[in-house]
N, C-alpha and C positions, 0 to 999 in steps of 0.2 A: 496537148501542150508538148513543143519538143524538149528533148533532156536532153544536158552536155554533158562531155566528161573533163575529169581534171585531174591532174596529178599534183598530190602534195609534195613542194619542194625539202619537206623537212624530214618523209619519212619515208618518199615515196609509192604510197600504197594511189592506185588510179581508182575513181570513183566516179557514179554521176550523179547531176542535180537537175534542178528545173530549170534557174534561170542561168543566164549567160555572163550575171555582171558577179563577177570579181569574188569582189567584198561584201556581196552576200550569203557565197559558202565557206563552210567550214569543214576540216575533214574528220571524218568521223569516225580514223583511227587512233590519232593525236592531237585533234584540237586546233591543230592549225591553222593558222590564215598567209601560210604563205603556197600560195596553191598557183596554178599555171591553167588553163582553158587549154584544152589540145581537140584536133580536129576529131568530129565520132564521123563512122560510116557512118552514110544513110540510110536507113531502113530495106529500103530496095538492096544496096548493096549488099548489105549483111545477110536477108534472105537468099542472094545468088550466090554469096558463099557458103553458106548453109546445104542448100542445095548440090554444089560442088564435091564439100565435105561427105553428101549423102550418099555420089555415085563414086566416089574415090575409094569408099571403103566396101562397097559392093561388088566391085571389081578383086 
């Protein structure tokens, strides 16, 4: 199942959930529901930055 992430507009803390819609999450630093869906890397991405991060610091 993919997970999104979201940023609360009331406290800003970023977080992720399971589903995509809305007004199903809540955040689960302050309770909120005024929350925002923002774009996540895709798996694939995030592992090629991973990997980037791994030879950047071995250098």
């Amino acid at each position: 199942m993919p997970d999104y992430e979201f940023v609360c507009q009331e406290c800003g803390r970023t977080f992720r959930g399971l589903t995509s819609h809305i007004g199903d999450e809540m955040c689960p630093a302050c309770g909120g529901f005024d929350i925002e869906l923002v774009p996540a890397p895709s798996r694939e991405s995030a592992q090629a930055d991973d990997r980037q991060d791994t030879r950047d610091t071995e250098n």
